[in-house]
VOBA-1610 file (N, C-alpha, C; in pm, whole numbers, padded with zeros to 5 digits, always signed):
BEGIN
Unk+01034-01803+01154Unk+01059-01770+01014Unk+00998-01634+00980Unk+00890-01626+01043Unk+00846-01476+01026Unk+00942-01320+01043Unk+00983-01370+01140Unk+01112-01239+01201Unk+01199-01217+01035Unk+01253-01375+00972Unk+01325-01368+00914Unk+01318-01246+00803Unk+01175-01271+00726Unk+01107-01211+00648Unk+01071-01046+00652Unk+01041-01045+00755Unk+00914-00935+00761Unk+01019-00790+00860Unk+01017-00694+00813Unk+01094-00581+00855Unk+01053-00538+01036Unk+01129-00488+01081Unk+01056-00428+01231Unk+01147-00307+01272Unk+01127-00257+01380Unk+01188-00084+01398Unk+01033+00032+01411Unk+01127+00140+01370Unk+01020+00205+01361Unk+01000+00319+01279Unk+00920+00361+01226Unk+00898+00481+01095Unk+00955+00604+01105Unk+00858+00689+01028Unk+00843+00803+01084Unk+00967+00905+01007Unk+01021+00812+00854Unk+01139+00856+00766Unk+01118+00952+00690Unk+01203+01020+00600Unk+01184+01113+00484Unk+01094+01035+00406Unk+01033+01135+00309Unk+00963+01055+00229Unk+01053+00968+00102Unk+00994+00913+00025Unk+01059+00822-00014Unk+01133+00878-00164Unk+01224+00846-00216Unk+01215+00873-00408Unk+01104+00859-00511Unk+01152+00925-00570Unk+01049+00861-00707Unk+01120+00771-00771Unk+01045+00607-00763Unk+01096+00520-00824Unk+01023+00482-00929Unk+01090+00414-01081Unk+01097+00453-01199Unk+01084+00266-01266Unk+00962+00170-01216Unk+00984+00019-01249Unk+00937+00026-01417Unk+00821+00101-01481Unk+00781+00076-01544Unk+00881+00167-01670Unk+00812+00167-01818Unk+00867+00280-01894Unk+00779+00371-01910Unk+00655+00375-01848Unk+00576+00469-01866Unk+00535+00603-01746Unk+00560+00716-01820Unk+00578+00812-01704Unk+00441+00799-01600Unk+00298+00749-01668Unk+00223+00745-01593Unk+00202+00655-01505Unk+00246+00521-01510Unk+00245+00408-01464Unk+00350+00445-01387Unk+00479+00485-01411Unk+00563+00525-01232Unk+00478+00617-01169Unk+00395+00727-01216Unk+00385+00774-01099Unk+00282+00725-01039Unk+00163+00639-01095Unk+00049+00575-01024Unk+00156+00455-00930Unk+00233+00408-00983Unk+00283+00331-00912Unk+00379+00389-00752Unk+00416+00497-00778Unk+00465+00586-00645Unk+00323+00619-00508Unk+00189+00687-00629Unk+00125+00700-00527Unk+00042+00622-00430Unk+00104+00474-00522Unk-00003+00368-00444Unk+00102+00392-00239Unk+00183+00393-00216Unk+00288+00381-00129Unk+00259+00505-00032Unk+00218+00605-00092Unk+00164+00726+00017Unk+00254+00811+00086Unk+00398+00812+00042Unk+00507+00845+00096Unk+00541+00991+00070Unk+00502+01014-00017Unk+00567+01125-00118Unk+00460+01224-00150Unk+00459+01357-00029Unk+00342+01402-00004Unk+00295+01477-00170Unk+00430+01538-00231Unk+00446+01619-00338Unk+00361+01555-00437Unk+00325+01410-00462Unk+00259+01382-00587Unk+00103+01399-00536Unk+00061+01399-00434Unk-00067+01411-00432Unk-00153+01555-00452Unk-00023+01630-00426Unk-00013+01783-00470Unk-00007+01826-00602Unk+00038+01690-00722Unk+00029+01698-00853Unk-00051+01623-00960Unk-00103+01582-00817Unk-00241+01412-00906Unk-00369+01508-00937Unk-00473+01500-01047Unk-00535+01599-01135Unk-00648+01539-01057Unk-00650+01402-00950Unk-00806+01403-00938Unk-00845+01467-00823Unk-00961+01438-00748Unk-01027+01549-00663Unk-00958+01611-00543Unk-00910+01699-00509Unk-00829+01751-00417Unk-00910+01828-00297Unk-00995+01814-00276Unk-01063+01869-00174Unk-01041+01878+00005Unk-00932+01761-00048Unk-00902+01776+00115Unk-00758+01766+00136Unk-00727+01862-00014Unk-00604+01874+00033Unk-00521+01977+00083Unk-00585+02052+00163Unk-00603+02189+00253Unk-00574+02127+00362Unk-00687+02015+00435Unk-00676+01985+00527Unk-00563+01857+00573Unk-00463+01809+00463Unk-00415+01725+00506Unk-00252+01753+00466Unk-00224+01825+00346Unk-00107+01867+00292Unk-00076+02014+00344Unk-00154+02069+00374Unk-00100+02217+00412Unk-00005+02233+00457Unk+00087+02309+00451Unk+00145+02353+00630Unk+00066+02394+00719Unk-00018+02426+00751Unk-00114+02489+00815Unk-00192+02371+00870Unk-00216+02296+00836Unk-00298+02156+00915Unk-00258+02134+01018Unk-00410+02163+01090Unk-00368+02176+01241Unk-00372+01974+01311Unk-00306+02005+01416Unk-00325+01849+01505Unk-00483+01760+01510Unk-00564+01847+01563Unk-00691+01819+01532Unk-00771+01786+01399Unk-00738+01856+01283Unk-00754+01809+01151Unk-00693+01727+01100Unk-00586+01637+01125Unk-00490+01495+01077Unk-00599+01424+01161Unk-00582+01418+01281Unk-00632+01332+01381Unk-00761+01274+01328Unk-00859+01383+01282Unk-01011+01360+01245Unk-00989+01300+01094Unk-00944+01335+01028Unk-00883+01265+00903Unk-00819+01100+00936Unk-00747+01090+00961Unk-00701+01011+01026Unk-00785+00866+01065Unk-00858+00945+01108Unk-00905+00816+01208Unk-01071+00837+01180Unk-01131+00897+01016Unk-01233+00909+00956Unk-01242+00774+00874Unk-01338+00664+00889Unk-01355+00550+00794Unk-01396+00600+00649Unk-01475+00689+00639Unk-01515+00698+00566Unk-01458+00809+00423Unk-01318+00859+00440Unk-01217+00936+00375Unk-01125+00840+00330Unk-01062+00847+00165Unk-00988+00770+00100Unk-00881+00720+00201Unk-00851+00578+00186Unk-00730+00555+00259Unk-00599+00584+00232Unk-00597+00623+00133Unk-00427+00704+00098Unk-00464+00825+00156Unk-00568+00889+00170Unk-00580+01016+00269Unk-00532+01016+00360Unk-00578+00938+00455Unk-00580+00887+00603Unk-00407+00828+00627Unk-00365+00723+00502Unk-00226+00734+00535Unk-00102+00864+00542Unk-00148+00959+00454Unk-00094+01086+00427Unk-00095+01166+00609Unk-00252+01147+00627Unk-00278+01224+00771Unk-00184+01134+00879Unk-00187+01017+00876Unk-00140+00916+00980Unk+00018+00992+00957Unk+00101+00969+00848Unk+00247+00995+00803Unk+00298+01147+00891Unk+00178+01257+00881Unk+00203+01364+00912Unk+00184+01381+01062Unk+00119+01332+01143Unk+00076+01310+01248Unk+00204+01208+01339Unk+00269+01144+01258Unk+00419+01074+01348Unk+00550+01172+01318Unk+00489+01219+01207Unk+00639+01321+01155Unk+00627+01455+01296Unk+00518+01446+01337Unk+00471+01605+01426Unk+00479+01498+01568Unk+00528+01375+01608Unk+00576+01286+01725Unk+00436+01305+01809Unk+00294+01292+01715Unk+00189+01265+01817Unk+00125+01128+01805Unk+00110+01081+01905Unk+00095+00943+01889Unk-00027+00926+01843Unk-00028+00796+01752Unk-00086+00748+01697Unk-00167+00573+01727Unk-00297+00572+01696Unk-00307+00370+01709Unk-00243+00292+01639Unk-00190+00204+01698Unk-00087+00070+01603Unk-00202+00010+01530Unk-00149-00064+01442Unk-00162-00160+01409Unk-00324-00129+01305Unk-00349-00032+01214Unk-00478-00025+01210Unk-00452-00036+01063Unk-00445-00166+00960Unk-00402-00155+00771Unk-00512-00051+00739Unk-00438+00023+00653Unk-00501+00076+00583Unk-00521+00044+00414Unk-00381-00041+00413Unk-00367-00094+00241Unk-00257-00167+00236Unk-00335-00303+00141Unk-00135-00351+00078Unk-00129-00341-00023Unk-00006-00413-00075Unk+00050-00361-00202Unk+00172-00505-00219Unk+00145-00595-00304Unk+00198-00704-00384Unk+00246-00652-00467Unk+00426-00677-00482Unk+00521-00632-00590Unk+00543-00804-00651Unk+00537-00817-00758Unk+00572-00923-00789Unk+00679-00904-00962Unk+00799-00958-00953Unk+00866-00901-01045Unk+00837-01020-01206Unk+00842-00992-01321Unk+00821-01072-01397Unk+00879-01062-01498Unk+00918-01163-01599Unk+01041-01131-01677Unk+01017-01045-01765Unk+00879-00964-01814Unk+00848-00846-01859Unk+00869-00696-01785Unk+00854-00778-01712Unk+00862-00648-01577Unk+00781-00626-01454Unk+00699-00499-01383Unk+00640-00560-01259Unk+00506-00586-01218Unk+00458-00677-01208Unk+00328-00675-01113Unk+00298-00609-00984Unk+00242-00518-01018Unk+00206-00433-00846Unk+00036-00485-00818Unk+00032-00525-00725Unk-00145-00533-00702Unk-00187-00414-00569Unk-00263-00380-00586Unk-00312-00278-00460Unk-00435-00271-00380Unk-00465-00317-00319Unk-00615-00313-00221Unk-00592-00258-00076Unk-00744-00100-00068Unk-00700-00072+00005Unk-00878-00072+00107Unk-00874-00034+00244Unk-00963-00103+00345Unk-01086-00048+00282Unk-01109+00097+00215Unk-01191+00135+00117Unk-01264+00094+00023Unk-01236-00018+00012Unk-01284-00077-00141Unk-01218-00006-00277Unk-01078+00048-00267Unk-01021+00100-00378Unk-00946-00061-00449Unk-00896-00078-00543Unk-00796-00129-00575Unk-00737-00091-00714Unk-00605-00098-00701Unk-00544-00006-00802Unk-00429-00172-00843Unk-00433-00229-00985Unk-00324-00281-01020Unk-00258-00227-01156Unk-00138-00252-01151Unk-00039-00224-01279Unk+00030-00322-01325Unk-00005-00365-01444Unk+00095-00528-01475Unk+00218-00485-01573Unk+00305-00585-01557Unk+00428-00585-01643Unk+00451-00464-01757Unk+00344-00440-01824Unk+00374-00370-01941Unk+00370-00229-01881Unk+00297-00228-01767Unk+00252-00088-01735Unk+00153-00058-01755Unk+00021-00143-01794Unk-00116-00090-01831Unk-00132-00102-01683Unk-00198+00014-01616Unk-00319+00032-01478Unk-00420-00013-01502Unk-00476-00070-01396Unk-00621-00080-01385Unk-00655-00010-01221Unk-00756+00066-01247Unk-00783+00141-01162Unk-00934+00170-01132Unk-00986+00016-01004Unk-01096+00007-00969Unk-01148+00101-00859Unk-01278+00154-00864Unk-01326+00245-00741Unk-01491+00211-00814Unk-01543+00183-00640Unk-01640+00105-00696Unk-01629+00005-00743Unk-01532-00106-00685Unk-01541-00185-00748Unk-01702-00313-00760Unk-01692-00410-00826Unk-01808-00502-00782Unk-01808-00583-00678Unk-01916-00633-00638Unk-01932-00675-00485Unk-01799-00826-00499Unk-01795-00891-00652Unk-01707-00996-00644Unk-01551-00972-00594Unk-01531-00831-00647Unk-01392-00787-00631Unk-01372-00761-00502Unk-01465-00652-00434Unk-01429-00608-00285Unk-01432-00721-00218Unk-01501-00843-00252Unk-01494-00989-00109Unk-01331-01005-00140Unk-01322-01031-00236Unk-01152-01058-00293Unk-01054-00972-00182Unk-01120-00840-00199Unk-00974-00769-00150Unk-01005-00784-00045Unk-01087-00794+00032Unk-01150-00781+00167Unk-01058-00934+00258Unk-01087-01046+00179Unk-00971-01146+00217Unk-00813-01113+00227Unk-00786-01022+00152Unk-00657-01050+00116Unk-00615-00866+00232Unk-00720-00829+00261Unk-00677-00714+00378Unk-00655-00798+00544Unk-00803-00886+00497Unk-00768-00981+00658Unk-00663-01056+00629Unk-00597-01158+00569Unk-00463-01217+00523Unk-00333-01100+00583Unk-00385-00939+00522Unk-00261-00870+00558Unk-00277-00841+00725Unk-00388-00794+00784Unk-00412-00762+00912Unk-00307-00845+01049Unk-00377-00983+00971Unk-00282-01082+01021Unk-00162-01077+01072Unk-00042-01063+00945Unk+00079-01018+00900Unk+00146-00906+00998Unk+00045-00777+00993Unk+00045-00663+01077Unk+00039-00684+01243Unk-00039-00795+01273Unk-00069-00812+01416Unk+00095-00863+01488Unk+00114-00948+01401Unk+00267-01019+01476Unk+00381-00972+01401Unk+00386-00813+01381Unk+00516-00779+01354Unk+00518-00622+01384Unk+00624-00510+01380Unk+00642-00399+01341Unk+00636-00328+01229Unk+00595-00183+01276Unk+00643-00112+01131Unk+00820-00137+01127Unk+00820-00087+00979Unk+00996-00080+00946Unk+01077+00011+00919Unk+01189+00025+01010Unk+01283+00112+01047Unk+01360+00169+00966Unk+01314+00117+00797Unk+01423+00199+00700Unk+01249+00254+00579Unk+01343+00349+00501Unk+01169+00424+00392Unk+01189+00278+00333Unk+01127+00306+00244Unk+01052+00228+00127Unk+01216+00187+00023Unk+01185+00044+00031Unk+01295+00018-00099Unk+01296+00045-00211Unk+01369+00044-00285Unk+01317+00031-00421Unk+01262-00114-00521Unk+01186-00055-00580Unk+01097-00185-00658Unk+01193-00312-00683Unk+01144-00419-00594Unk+01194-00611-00595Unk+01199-00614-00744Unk+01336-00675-00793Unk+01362-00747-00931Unk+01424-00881-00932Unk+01401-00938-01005Unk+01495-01100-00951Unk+01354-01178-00918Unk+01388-01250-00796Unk+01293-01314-00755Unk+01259-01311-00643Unk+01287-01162-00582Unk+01280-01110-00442Unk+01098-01049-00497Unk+01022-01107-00425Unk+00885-01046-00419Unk+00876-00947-00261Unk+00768-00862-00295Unk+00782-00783-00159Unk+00601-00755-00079Unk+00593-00777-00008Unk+00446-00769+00063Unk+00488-00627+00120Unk+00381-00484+00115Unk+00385-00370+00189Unk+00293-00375+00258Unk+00277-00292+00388Unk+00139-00266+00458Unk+00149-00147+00480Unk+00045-00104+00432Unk+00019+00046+00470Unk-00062+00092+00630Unk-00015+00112+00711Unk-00079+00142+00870Unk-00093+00245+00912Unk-00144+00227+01020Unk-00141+00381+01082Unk+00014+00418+01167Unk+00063+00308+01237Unk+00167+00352+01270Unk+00303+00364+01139Unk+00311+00311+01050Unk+00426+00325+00969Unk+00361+00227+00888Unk+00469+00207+00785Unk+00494+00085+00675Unk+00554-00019+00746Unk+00485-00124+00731Unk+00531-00228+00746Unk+00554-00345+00649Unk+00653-00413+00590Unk+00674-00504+00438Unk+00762-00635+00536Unk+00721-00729+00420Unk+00790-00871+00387Unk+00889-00907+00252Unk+00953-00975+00252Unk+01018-00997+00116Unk+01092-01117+00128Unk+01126-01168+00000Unk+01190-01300-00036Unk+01135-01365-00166Unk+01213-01494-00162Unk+01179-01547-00282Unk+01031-01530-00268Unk+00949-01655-00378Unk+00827-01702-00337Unk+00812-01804-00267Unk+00917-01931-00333Unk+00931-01981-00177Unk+00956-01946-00066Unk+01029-01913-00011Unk+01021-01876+00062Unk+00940-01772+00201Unk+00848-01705+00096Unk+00714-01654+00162Unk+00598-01740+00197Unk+00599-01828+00055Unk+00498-01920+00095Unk+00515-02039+00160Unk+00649-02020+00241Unk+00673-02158+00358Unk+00646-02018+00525Unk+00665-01935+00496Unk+00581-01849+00597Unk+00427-01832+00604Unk+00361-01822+00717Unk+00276-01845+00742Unk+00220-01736+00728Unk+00195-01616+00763Unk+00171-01459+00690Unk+00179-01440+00613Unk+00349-01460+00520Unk+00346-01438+00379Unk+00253-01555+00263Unk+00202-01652+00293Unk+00124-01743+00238Unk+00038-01718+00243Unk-00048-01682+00322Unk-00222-01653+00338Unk-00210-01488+00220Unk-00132-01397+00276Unk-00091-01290+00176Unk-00123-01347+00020Unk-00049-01408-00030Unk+00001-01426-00142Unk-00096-01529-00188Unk-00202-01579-00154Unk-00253-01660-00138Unk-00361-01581-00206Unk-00467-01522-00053Unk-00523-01379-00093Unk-00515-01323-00239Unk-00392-01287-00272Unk-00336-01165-00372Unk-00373-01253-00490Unk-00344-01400-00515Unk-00380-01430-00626Unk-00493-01443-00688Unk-00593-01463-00581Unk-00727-01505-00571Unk-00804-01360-00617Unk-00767-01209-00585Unk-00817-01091-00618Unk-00737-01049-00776Unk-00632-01114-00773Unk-00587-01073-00910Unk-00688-01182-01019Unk-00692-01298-00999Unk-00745-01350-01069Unk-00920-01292-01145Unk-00991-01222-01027Unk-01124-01167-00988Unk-01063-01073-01087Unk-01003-01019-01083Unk-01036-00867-01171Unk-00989-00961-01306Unk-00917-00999-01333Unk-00894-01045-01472Unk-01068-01075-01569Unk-01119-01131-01451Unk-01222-01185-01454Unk-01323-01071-01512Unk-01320-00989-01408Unk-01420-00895-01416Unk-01397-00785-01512Unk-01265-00740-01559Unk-01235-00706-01699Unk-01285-00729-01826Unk-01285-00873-01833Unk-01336-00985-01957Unk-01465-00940-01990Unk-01572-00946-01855Unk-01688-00925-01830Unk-01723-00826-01930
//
């Protein structure tokens, strides 16, 4: 059942569109850069850019992705940006290493995106389009995401990246699991039943509720 679900092939595509779920111009584009595809917005995001010499340039040499890349301690949408540029230039890369997922969940308001990435970032956007945008989060939140990265790791171990870009945002009752890696994107999709009679997509979704619930939590606070 897993095969059924879960995409395989291999990366290494144009970058993706700008896709447009919410009505708010800021909420699409936080919602684009959670995905890491689309080198141009990180070139237009107002927060700290310091390394974006070394990772967006033309000029970024092989050796500077690589060290980026494969630095724990540099944002993980960095590191996916370096990883992206580093398969686009056909130098190989380690499989299988998450760097972030990303829970689309569609709702009759509109979409739930959740985001946790190996960093301790997590970025969510609910239905209306309000962000929440944790860094630093509290020690309750990072155990949260920290489950729901091993839940995705999982996922990542017994499948491929996927051979087409990025879809556009699940509506209906198609939910979508992303993984952000070092070798490519790798995603799941389907109903909810149907994920949660899969054994990857269940521990996932499982995970995802348990960290969404935590921040609700820790909001209130």
């Amino acid at each position: 059942m897993f095969r059924k679900f879960f995409g395989s092939g291999e990366s290494g595509l144009p970058p993706a569109p700008f896709y447009r779920p919410y009505k708010d111009r800021t909420a699409d584009f936080l919602y684009n850069l959670l995905f890491c595809d689309n080198p141009e917005l990180f070139r237009n995001d107002k927060n700290d850019g310091s390394w974006r010499d070394g990772v967006l340039s033309g000029a970024a040499t092989r050796e500077t992705l690589e060290q980026t890349a494969n630095d724990p301690t540099i944002e993980s949408r960095v590191r996916v940006l370096a990883f992206n540029r580093l398969r686009a230039m056909q130098v190989p890369v380690p499989p299988k290493q998450l760097l972030g997922t990303i829970i689309e969940f569609p709702l009759a308001n509109g979409l739930d995106t959740l985001a946790a990435y190996v960093d301790g970032r997590v970025r969510y956007i609910n239905q209306t389009g309000r962000p929440g945008i944790f860094e630093g989060a509290p020690a309750e939140v990072v155990a949260k995401a920290n489950k729901l990265l091993r839940a995705s790791q999982f996922a990542v171990d017994h499948r491929g990246p996927a051979h087409e870009p990025r879809r556009p945002p699940p509506e209906g009752r198609l939910l979508r699991l992303s993984f952000l890696v070092s070798d490519g994107l790798y995603f799941g999709e389907g109903s909810y039943e149907a994920l949660m009679d899969d054994a990857a997509g269940r521990l996932v979704l499982d995970a995802g509720g348990q960290l969404l619930v935590q921040l609700v939590e820790t909001v209130r606070q």
